[in-house]
C-alpha positions in Angstrom: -38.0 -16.5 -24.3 -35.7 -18.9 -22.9 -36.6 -22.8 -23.1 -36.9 -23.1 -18.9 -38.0 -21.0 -15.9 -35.9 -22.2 -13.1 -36.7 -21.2 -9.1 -34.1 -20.0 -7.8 -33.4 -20.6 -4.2 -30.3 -19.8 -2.4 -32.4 -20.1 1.0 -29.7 -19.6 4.2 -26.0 -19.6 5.2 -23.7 -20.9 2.3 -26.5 -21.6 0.5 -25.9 -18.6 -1.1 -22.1 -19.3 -1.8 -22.8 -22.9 -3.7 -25.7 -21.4 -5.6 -23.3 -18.3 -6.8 -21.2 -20.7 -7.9 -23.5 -23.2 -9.6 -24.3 -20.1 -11.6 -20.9 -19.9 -12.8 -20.8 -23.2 -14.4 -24.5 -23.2 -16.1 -23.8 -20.1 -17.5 -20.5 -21.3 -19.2 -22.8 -24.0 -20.5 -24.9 -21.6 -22.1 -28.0 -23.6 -20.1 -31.0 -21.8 -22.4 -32.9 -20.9 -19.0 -33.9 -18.1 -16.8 -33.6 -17.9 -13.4 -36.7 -16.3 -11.3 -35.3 -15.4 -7.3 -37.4 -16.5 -4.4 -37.8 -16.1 -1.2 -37.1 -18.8 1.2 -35.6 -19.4 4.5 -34.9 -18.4 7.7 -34.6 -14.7 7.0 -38.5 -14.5 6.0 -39.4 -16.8 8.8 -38.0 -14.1 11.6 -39.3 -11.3 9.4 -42.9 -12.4 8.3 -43.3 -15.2 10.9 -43.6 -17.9 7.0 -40.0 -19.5 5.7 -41.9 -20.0 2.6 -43.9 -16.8 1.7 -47.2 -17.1 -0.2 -45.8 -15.5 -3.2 -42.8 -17.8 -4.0 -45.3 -20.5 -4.0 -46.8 -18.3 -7.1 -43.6 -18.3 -8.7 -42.9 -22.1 -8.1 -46.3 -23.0 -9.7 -44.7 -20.9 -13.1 -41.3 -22.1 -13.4 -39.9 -25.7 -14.9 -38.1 -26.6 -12.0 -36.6 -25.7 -8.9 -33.0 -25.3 -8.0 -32.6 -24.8 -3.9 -29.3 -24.1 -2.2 -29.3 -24.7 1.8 -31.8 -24.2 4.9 -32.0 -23.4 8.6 -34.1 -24.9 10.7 -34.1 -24.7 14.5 -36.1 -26.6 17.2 -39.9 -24.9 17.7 -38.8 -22.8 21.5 -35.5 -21.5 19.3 -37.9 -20.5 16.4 -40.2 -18.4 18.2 -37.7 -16.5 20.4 -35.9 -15.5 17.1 -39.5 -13.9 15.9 -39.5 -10.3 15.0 -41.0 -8.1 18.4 -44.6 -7.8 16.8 -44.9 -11.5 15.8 -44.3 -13.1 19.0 -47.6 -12.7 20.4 -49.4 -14.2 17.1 -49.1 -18.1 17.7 -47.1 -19.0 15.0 -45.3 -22.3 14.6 -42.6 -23.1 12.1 -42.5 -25.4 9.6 -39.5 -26.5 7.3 -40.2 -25.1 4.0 -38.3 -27.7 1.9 -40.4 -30.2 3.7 -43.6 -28.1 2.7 -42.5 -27.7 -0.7 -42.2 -31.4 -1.6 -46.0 -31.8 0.2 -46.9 -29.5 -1.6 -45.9 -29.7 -4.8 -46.3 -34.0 -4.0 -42.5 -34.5 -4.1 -42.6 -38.0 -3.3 -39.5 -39.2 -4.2 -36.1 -38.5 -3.3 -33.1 -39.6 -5.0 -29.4 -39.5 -3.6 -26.7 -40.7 -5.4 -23.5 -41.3 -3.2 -20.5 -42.0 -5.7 -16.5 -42.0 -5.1 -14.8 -40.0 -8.0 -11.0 -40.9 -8.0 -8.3 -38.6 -7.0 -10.5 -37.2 -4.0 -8.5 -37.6 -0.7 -12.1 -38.3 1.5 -12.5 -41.4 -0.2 -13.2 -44.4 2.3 -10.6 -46.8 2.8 -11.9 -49.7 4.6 -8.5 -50.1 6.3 -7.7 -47.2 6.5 -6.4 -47.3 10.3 -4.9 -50.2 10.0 -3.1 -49.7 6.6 -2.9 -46.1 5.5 -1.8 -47.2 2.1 -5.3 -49.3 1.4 -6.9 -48.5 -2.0 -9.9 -46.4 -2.0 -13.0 -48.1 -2.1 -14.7 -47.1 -5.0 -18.4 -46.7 -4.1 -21.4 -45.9 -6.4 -24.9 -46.1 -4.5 -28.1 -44.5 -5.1 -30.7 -44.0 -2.1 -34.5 -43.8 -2.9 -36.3 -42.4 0.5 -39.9 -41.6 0.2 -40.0 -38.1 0.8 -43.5 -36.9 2.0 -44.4 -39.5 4.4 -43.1 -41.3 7.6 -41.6 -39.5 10.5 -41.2 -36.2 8.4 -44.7 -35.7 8.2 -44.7 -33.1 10.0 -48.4 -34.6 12.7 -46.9 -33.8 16.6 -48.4 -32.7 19.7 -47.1 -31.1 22.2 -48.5 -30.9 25.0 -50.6 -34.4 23.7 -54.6 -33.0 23.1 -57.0 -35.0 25.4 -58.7 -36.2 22.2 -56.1 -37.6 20.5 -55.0 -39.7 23.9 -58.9 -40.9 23.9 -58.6 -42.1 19.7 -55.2 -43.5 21.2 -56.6 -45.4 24.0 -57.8 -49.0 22.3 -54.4 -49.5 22.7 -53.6 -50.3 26.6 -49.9 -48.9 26.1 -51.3 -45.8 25.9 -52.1 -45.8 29.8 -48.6 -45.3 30.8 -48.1 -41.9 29.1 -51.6 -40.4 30.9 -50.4 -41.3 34.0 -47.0 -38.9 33.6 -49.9 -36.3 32.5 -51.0 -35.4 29.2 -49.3 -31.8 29.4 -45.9 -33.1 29.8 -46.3 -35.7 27.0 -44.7 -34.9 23.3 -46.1 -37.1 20.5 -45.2 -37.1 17.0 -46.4 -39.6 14.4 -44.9 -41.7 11.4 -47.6 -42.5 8.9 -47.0 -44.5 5.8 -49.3 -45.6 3.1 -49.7 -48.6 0.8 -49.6 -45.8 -1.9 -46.0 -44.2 -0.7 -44.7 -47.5 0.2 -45.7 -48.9 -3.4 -44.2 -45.8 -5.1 -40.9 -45.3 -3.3 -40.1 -49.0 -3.4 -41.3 -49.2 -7.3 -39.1 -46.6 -8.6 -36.0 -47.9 -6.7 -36.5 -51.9 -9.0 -37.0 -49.7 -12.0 -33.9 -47.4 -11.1 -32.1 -50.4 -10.6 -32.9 -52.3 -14.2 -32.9 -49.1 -15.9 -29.0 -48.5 -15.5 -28.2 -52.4 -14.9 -27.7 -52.6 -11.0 -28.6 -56.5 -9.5 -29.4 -55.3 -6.0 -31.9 -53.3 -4.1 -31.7 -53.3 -0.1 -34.9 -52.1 1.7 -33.8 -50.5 5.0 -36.1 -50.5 7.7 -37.0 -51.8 11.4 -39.5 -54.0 11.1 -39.0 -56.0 14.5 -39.2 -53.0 16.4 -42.3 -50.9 14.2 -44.5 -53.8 13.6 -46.7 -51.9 11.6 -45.4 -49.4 9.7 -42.2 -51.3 8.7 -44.0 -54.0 8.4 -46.1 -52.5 5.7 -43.0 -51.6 3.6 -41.6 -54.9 3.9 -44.5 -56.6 2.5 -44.8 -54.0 -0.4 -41.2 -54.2 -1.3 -41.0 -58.2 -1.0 -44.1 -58.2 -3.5 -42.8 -55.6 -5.3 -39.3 -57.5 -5.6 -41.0 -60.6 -7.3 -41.2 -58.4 -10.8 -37.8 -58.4 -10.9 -35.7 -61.7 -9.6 -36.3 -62.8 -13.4 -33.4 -62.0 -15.7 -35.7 -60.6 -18.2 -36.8 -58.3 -16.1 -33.1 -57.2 -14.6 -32.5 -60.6 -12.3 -32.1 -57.7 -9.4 -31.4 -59.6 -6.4 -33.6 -57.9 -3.4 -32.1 -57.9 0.7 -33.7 -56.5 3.6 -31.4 -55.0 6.9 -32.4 -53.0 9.9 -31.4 -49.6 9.8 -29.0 -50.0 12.6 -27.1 -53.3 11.2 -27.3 -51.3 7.5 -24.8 -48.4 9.4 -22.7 -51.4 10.8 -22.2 -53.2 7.4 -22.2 -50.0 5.1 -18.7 -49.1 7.3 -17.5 -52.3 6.4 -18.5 -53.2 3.2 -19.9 -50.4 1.4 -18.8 -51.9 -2.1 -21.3 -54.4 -1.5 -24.3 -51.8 -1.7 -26.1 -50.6 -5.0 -29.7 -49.3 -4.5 -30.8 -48.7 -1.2 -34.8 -47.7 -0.4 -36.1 -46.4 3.2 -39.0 -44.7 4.2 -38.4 -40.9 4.8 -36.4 -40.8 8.4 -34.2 -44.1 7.5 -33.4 -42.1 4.2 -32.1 -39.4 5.4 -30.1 -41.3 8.2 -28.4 -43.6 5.7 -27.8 -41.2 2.8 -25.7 -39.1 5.1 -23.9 -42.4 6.3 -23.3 -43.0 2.5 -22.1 -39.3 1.9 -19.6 -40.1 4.4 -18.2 -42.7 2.3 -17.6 -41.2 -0.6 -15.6 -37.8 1.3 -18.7 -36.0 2.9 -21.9 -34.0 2.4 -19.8 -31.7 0.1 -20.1 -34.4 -2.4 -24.0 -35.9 -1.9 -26.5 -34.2 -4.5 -29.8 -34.7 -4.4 -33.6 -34.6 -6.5 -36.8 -33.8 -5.0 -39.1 -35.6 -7.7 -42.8 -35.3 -8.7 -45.0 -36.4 -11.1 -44.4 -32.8 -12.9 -42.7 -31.1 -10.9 -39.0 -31.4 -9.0 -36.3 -29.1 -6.6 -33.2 -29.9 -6.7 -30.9 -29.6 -3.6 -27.7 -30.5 -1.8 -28.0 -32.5 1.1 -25.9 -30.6 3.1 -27.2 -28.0 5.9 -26.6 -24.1 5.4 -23.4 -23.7 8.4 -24.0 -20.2 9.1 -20.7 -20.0 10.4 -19.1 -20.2 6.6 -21.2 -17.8 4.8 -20.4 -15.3 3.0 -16.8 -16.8 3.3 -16.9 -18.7 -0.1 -14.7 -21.6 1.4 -17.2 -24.6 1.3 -16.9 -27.3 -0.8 -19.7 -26.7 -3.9 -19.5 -29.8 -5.6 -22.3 -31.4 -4.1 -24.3 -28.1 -5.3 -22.5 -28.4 -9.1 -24.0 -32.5 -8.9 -27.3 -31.4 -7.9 -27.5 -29.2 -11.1 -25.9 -32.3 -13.2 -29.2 -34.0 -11.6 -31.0 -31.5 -12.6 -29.6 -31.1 -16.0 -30.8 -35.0 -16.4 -34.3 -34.3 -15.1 -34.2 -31.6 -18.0 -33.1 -34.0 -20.1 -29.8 -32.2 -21.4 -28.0 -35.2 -21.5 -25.0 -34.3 -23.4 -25.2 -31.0 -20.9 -25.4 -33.4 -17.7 -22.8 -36.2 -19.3 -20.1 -33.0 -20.1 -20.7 -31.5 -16.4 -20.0 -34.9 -14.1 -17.1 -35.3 -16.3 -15.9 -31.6 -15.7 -16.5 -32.4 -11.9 -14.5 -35.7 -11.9 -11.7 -34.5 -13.8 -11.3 -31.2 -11.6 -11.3 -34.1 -8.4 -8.9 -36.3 -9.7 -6.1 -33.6 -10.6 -6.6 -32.2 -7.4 -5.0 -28.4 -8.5 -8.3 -26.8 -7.5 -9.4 -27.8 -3.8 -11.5 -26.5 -1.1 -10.4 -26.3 3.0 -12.0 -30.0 3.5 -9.9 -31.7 0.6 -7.0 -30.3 2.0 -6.8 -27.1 -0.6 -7.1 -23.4 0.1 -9.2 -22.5 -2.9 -12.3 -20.7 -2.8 -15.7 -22.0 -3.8 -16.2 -19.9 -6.6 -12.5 -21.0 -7.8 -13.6 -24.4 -8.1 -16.9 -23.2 -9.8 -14.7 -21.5 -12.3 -11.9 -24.9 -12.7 -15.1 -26.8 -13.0 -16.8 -24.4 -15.4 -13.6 -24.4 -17.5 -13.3 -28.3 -17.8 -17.1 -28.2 -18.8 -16.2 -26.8 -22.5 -13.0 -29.5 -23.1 
C-alpha cells in the first residue's frame, strides 16, 4: 500500500497537459503515492448539470491530498445555455467547484509564492523600456489571501429578493437601488469574519518569521469599504504587535490600498516580501506578482486546511491550447514542489525546485512563451532528468 492517496484532478483544457507532465517528474522521483482520478470540471457540469459530482467528494474525503490541474468557469447565462438538452429546464445554477472544494473541505488559506529564477527571459526589468540591458529584478514574494471568505463567497442575487432589500433597508443608501426596481438590481456580497481575518493575517507573521522575512504588507481598501477592510486592518495591526520585537522576528508590518499596491509593485517589486489580502485582493495581486516573475506559467499555489489541502496552479485552463502540449508546466511542476513540502518530503521538494531552476537558467529546454519550441511534456522530462543529479 503506498504511503499517500493523492486526488487527482486534471479538471479542463490544458489542465490535462500540465498534470500529464507533473506525472512525469513524480514518478522519476519514485514519490511512494497513488493517484485516485476524479471527476471535476466543466465536462460534468454540461453533462450532469454538477462540476463537482457527489462521488469525487467521496474520494476526496479518502485520499491525503489533492493535486488539481486547471478549470473553466463561465458567467451564469453562458453556463446554462451550454446545459445538456434534458437539463435545461431543471433550475440549476453553477458553482465553481475549486471554490466549493476549499468551503468545503475549510481551505482557508491560500499561499502563492511568486519567485524570479535566473536565466528565465520573463523576468521583470524595471527599466526595461528605457534600458533593454537592465538587470533582472530578482523577486521572491509570497501572498497569503484568505480563501473561503470575502467577495468569493459565492452570496448574490439576481434579480435582488424583496426580503433581502427590506433586512437592507436600515441603511438609507439602499433607497436608490429600489427605485431602478428590484428586478433589474444584481447584488453580491463580501463577508469577512474576525475568525478569517485573524487566521489569514496570523499565518502570514508566522510565514514571515518562520523563513526570516522582516516585512508583511496588508492589501486592502479600507477608505473606500469601511467595514469590511476596516475589520482586517484592525486584526492585522493587532496582530502585527507580536511581531515588531526582534525576538519574535522584528517583521516590520505596512498597509497599501489595493490600487496604489499595483502602482508600486510595477515599480519596486524588490521592495515586497509577504503580502496578505482578503480573498478578491488576493487573487488580484497574486496575478500582478506572477507577472513579475515571467507569468502565470510560473505562479504555484496551496489550498490549505487544518487537515486537509489541493494543490493547484494559478493559471486558467485556455481551451484553445489543449491537447496541444505547448504550455508552459512549470507553474504545475512548483505546485507539486508545494505539495511535496505540505507532505513533508523535504529532500523530495528541495531536489525538485532545484531541477526546475537549473532547467530555467540553461534555457536548452523552453516552451512557446520563453521563446523555445519545446513541448510541455519535454520540459516535464528535462526537468524530471535534472531531478535525480
Amino acid at each position: 500500500m503506498a504511503k499517500y492517496n493523492i486526488a487527482w484532478m486534471p479538471g479542463d483544457g490544458i489542465g490535462n497537459d500540465v498534470m500529464e507532465a507533473t506525472r512525469i517528474v513524480l514518478d522519476a522521483m519514485k514519490l511512494d503515492a497513488e493517484y485516485t482520478h476524479c471527476d471535476i470540471g466543466w465536462e460534468f457540469w454540461c453533462k450532469e448539470g454538477n462540476a463537482l459530482p457527489d462521488r469525487s467528494i467521496k474520494i476526496l474525503e479518502n485520499t491525503t491530498c489533492g493535486l488539481f490541474g486547471a478549470i473553466t468557469s463561465k458567467p451564469q447565462d453562458e453556463a446554462k445555455e451550454e446545459l445538456a438538452p434534458e437539463l435545461k429546464d431543471k433550475k440549476l445554477v453553477y458553482f465553481s467547484p475549486i471554490v466549493k472544494l476549499r468551503q468545503m473541505f475549510n481551505l482557508h488559506t491560500n499561499m502563492r509564492p511568486c519567485k524570479s529564477y535566473e536565466g528565465n527571459p520573463l523576468n521583470y526589468r524595471g527599466s526595461r523600456l528605457s534600458n533593454p540591458e537592465a538587470k533582472d529584478l530578482m523577486i521572491d514574494q509570497v501572498i497569503f489571501r484568505e480563501n473561503t471568505e470575502g467577495m468569493y463567497g459565492g452570496v448574490e442575487f439576481f434579480p435582488l429578493p424583496e426580503p433581502v432589500y427590506a433586512a437592507l433597508c436600515a441603511n438609507p443608501k439602499m433607497k436608490p437601488w429600489k427605485d431602478k426596481g428590484l428586478e433589474n438590481v444584481a447584488l453580491s456580497t463580501r463577508i469577512v469574519s474576525v475568525q478569517g481575518c485573524t487566521s489569514i493575517c496570523r499565518q502570514a507573521f508566522e510565514f514571515a518569521k518562520k523563513t526570516g522575512r522582516k516585512r508583511v504588507t496588508l492589501v486592502e481598501k479600507p477608505n473606500v469599504l469601511r467595514e469590511t477592510g476596516g475589520l482586517m486592518t484592525r486584526i492585522f495591526r493587532k496582530i502585527s504587535e507580536d511581531y515588531k520585537s526582534a525576538s519574535a522576528g522584528g517583521i516590520w508590518a505596512d498597509e497599501a490600498n489595493i490600487d496604489a499596491i499595483c502602482m508600486w509593485m510595477f515599480k519596486n517589486p524588490q521592495d515586497y516580501s509577504v503580502l496578505v489580502a482578503e480573498n478578491m485582493f488576493g487573487d488580484i495581486v497574486s496575478d500582478l506578482c506572477a507577472g513579475l516573475v515571467g507569468g502565470l506559467g510560473f505562479a504555484p499555489s496551496a489550498n490549505l486546511g487544518d487537515k486537509y489541502a489541493v494543490f493547484e496552479p494559478t493559471h486558467g485552463s485556455a481551451p484553445k491550447y489543449a491537447g496541444q502540449y505547448k504550455v508552459n508546466p512549470i507553474a504545475m511542476l512548483l505546485t507539486a514542489k508545494m505539495m511535496l513540502d505540505w507532505l513533508k518530503e523535504s529532500d523530495k521538494a528541495n531536489r525538485l525546485e532545484s531541477a526546475i531552476a537549473r532547467v530555467i537558467k540553461e534555457g536548452k529546454v523552453r516552451t512557446y512563451d520563453m521563446g523555445g519550441k519545446d513541448s510541455t511534456t519535454d520540459v516535464a522530462r528535462e526537468v524530471a532528468r535534472h531531478t535525480g543529479l
